[in-house]
C-alpha positions as CSV (number, residue, x, y, z in Angstrom):
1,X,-71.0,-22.7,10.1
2,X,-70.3,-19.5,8.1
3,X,-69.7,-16.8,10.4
4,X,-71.7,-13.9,8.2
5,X,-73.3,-11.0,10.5
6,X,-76.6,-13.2,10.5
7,X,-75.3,-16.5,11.6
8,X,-73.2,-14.4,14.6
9,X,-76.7,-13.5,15.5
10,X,-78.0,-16.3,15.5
11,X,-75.3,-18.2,16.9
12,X,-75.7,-15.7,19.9
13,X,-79.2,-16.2,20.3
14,X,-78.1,-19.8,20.2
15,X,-75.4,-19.4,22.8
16,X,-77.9,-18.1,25.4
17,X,-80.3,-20.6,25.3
18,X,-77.7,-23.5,25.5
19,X,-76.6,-21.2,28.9
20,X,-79.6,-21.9,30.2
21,X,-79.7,-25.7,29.4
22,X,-76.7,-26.5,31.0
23,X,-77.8,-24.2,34.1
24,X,-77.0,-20.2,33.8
25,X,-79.7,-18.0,34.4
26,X,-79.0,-16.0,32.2
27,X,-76.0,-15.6,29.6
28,X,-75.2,-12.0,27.8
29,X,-72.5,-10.8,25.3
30,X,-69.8,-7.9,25.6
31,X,-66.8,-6.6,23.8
32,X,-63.6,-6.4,25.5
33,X,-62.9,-2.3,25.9
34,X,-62.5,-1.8,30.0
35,X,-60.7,1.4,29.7
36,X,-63.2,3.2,32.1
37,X,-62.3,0.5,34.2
38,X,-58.7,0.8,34.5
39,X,-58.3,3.9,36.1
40,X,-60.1,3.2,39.4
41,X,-58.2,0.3,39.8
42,X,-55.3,1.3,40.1
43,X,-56.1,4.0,42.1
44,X,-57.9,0.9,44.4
45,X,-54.7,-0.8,44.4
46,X,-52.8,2.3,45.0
47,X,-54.5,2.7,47.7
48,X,-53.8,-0.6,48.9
49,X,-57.5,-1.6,49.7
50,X,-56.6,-5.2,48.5
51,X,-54.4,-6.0,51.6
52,X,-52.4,-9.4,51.5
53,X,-54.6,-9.8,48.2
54,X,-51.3,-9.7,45.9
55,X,-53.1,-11.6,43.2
56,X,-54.9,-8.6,42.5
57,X,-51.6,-6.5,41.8
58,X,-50.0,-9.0,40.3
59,X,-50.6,-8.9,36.8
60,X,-50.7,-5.0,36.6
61,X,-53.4,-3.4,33.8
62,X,-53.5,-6.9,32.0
63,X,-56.4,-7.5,34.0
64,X,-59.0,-5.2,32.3
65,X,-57.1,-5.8,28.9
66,X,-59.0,-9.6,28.0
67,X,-57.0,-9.5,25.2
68,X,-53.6,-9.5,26.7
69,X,-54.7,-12.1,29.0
70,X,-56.1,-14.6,25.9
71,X,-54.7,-13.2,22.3
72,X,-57.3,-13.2,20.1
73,X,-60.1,-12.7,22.0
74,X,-62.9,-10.2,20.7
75,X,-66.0,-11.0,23.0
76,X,-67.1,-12.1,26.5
77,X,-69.6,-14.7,27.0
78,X,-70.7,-13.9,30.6
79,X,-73.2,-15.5,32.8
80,X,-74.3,-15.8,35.9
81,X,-76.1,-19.0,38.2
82,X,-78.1,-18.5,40.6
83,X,-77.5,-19.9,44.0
84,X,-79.6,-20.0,46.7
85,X,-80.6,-23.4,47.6
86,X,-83.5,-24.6,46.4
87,X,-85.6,-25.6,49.5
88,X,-84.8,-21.4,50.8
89,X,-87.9,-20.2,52.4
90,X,-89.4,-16.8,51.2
91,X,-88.4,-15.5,54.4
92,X,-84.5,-17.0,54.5
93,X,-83.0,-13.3,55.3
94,X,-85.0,-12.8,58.0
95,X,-83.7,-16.2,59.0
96,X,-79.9,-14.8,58.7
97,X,-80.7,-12.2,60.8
98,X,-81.9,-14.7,63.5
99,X,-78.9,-16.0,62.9
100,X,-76.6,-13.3,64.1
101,X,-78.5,-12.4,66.8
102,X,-78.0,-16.0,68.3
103,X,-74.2,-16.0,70.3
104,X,-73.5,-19.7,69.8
105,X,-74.6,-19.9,66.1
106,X,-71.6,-20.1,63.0
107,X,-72.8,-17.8,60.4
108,X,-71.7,-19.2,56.8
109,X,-72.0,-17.1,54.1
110,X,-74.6,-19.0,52.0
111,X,-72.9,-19.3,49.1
112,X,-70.6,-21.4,50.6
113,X,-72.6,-24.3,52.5
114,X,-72.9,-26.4,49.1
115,X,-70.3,-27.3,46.8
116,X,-67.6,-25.3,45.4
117,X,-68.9,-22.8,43.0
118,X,-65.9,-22.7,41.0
119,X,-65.9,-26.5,40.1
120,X,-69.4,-26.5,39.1
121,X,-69.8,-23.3,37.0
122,X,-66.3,-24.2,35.0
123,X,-67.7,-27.5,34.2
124,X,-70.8,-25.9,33.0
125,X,-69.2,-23.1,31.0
126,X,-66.9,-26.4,29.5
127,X,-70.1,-27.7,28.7
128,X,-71.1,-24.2,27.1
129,X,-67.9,-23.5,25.0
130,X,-68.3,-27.1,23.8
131,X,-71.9,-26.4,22.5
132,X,-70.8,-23.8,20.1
133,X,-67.5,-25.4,19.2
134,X,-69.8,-28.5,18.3
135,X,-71.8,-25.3,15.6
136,X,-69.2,-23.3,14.8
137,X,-66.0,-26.2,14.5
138,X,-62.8,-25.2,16.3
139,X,-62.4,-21.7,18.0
140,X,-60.0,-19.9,20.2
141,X,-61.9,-19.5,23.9
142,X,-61.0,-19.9,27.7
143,X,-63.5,-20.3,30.3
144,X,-63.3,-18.5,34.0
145,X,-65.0,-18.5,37.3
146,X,-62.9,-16.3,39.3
147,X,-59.8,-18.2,38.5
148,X,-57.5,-15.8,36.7
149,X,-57.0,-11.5,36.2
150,X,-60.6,-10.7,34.9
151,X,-62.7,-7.8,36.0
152,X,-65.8,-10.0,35.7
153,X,-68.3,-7.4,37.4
154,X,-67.4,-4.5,35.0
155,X,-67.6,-7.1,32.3
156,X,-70.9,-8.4,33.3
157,X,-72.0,-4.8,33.8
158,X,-71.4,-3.8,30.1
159,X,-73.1,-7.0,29.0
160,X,-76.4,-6.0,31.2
161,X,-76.3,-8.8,33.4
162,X,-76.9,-6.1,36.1
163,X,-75.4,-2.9,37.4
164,X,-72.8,-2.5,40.0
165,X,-74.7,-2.1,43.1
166,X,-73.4,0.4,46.1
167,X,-71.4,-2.5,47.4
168,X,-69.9,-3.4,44.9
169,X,-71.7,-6.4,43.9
170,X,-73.6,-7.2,40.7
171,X,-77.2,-6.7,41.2
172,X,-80.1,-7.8,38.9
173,X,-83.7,-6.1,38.7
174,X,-85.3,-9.9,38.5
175,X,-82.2,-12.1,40.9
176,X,-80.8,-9.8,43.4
177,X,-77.1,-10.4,43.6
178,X,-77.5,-14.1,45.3
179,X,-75.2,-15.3,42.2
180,X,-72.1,-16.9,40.9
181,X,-70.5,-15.2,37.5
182,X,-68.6,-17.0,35.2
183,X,-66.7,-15.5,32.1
184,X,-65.8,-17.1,28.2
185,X,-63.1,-15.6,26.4
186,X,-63.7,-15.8,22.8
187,X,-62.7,-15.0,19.1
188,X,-65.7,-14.6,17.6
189,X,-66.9,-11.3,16.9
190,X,-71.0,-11.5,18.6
191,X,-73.3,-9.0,18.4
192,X,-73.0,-7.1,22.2
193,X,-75.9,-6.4,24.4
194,X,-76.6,-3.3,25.9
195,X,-75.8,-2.5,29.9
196,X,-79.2,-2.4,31.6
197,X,-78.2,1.0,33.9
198,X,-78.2,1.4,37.5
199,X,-80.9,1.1,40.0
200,X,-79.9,1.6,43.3
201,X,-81.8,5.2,43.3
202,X,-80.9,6.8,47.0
203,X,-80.6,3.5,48.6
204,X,-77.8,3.1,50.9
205,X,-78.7,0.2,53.2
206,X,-75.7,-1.8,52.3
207,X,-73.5,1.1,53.4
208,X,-75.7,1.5,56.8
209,X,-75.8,-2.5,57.4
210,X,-71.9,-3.1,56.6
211,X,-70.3,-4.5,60.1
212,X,-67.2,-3.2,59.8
213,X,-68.1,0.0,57.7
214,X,-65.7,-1.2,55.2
215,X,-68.0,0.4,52.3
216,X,-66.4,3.5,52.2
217,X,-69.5,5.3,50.0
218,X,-71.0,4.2,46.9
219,X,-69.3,1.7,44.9
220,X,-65.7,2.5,47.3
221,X,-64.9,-1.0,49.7
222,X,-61.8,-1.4,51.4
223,X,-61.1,-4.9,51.2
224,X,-58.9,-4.9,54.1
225,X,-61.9,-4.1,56.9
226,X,-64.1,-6.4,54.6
227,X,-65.1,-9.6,57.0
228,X,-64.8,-11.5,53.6
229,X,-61.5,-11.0,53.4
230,X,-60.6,-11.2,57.1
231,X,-62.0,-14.4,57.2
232,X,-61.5,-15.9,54.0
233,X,-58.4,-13.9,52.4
234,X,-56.6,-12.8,55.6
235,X,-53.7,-15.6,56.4
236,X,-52.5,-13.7,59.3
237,X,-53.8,-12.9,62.7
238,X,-57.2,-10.9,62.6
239,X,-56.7,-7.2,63.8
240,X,-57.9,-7.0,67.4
241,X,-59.8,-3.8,66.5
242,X,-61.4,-5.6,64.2
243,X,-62.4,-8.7,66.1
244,X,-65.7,-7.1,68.4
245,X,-67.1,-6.3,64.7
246,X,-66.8,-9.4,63.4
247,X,-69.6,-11.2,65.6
248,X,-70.3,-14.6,64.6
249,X,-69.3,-14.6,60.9
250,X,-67.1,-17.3,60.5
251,X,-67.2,-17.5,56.9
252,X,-67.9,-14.8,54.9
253,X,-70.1,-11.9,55.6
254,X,-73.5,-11.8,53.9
255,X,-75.0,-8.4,55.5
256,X,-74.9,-6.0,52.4
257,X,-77.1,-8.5,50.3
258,X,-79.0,-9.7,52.9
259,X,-80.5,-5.7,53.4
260,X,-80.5,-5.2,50.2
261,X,-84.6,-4.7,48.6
262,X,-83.1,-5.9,45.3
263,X,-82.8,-9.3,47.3
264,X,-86.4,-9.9,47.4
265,X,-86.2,-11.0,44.2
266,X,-83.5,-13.4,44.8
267,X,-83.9,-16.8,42.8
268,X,-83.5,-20.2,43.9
269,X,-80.6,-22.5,41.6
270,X,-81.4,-25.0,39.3
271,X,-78.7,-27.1,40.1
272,X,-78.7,-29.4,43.6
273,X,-74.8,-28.3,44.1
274,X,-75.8,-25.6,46.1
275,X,-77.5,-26.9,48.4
276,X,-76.5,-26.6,52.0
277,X,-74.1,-29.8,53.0
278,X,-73.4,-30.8,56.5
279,X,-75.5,-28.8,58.2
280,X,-73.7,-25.5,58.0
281,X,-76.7,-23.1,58.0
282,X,-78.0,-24.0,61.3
283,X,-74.6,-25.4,63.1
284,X,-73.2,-24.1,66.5
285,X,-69.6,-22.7,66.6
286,X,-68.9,-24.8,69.7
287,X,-69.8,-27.8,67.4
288,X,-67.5,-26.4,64.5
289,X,-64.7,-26.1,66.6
290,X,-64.7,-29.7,67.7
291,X,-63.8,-31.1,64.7
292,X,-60.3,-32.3,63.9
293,X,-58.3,-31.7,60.8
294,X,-59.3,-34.7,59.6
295,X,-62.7,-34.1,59.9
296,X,-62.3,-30.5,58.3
297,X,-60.8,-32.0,55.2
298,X,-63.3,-34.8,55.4
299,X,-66.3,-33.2,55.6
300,X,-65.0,-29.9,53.3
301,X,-64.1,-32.4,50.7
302,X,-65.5,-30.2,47.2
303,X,-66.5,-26.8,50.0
304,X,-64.9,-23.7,48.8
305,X,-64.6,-23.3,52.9
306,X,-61.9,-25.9,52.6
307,X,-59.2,-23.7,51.0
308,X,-58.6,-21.6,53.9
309,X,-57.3,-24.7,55.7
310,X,-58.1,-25.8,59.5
311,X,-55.9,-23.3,61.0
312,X,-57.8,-20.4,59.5
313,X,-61.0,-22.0,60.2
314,X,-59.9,-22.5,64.1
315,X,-59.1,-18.9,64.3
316,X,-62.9,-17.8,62.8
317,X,-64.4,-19.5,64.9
318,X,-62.6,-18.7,68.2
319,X,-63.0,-14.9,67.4
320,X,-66.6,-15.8,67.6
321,X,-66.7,-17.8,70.2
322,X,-64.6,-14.9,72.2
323,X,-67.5,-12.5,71.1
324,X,-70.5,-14.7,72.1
325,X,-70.0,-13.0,75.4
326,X,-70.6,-9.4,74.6
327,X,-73.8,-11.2,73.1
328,X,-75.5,-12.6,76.2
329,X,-73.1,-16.0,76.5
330,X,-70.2,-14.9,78.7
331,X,-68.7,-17.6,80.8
332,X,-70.9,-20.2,78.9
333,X,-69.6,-23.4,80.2
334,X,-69.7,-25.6,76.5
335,X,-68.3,-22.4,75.1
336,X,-65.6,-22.1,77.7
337,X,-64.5,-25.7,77.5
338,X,-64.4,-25.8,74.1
339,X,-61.7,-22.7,73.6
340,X,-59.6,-24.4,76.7
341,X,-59.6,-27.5,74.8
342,X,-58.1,-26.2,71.9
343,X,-55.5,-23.9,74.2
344,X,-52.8,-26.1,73.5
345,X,-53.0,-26.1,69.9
346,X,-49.8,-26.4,67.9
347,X,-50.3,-23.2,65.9
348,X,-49.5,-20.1,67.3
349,X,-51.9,-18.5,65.3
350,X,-54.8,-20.2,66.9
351,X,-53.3,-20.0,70.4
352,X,-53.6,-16.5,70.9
353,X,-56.9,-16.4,69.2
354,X,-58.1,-18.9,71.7
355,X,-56.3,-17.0,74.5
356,X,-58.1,-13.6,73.5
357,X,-61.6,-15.4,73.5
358,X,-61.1,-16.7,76.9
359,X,-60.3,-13.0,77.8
360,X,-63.2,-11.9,76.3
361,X,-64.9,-14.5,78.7
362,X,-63.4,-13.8,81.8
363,X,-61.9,-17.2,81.9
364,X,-58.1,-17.2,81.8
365,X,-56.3,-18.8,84.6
């Protein structure tokens, strides 16, 4: 195929449909310039609001220069999967909220109670970048779900897959932000589309709803009071002022979308991966806690979940189990016995995160 500014146009055109036949929602083209961008992170990582998130520092500027990253590379395919599983009700938040009011349940961010989102939307965007490679003949490209130094949201922002919402997220006027966002480096010079603009107005429930009040105003989040990150990117032992606020989110926090009005138009995947596995969207913590390393790995097999390893996932869950109490369940006898069983542990790390819990329940000997 002769790359003339007609068949780039129609190769785009092209290019977006094939996204959606191998699963994307919706797929969008941008050019590379994230200059605007750079300034406010650094002054983020200056800041240090990424905490023990040294991946984000590592690479310096490089990450909101694409072309330092891949040489070469002119455009970004980027696209986004939707990923709420397909038997959701219509009214699944007000589910999660029952959810967090109930002291023995283990809230699980939903995105991660089916497979592993980076596994599947790589595959797909393989499956993409091999479509146009199969038009076009050989081209330089290099395909990314969250897996290397790209600013993806400022990048999908530019390509009008949404607007950066308050939180921070991406948000889309017909999906919400219940989506995954993958990226394709490329050399071939697309036509762009147009950003869509923001629509938040003076909305601010994301800021109100945030647990921990780690959205510092619109479009500011400190990472390190983030429950994401204290339960998914914190290795270390979770602050004790920080605990009481975390409730029973033992995976991920959900709260900001979940509030958000733009989530009524959340959209339900295409694609079986995400749906929920093993019960995790209606399991007890108690029930959680029982199971063995083995079992973790066994039954995390292709989770993202199972990358913060048992020990992590121990500790979760016993800060939740310790604040069950202030939520109607102190001294509960299954909840008791289960944090004395695990008193002994072999990591220290868990130990004293058991040993705070059974504070918190009035049950140390």
């Amino acid at each position: 195929m002769s790359l003339s500014v007609s068949n780039l146009a129609e190769l785009a055109t092209r290019i977006k449909q094939w996204g959606r036949e191998v699963g994307f929602a919706e797929v969008r083209i941008t050019d590379i310039d994230l200059s605007a961008a750079e300034a406010g992170l650094q002054a983020w990582l200056d800041a240090g609001m990424h905490g023990e998130m040294e991946y984000m520092a590592a690479h310096g500027m490089k990450r909101a220069r694409p072309d330092e990253l891949v040489p070469g590379t002119v455009r970004v395919i980027s696209a986004r999967m939707d990923y709420l599983p397909q038997a959701t009700p219509d009214d699944w938040r007000a589910g999660e909220a029952a959810r967090l009011a109930d002291p023995g349940a283990a809230v699980i961010s939903v995105y991660a109670r089916g497979r592993d989102y980076h596994k599947v939307l790589r595959a797909r965007l393989q499956q993409l970048a091999d479509r146009i490679r199969a038009e076009t003949g050989e081209f330089g490209y290099r395909v990314f779900t969250d897996s290397a130094p790209v600013m993806e949201l400022p990048l999908a922002e530019k390509a009008g897959l949404g607007w950066r919402g308050k939180h921070t997220l991406l948000l889309s006027r017909t999906a919400g932000s219940m989506f995954f966002m993958g990226e394709i480096l490329v050399d071939l010079p697309l036509p762009v589309d147009p950003p869509t603009g923001a629509h938040c107005g003076g909305c601010s429930a994301c800021i109100t709803a945030c647990p921990t009040q780690a959205i510092l105003g619109p479009g500011r989040l400190d990472a390190r009071r983030c429950i994401s990150y204290l339960t998914i990117e914190l290795k270390t032992a979770i602050p004790l002022e920080m605990r009481a606020l975390i409730g029973n989110r033992v995976y991920g926090c959900d709260d900001c979308q979940t509030v958000c009005p733009w989530n009524k138009f959340a959209q339900r995947a295409v694609l079986p991966d995400f749906d929920e596995r093993h019960g995790l969207g209606s399991a007890s913590m108690v029930a959680l806690f029982g199971w063995t390393e083995d079992e973790f790995n066994r039954k995390m097999e292709g989770s993202p979940i199972r990358r913060i390893g048992h020990q992590s996932w121990l500790r979760n869950l016993a800060v939740g189990l310790g604040n069950a109490a202030a939520a109607g369940a102190r001294g509960d006898a299954q909840i008791v016995a289960a944090l004395l069983a695990r008193r002994e542990h072999p990591s220290e790390l868990v130990r004293e995160h058991v040993e705070w819990a059974l504070e918190c329940h009035g049950a140390l000997a």
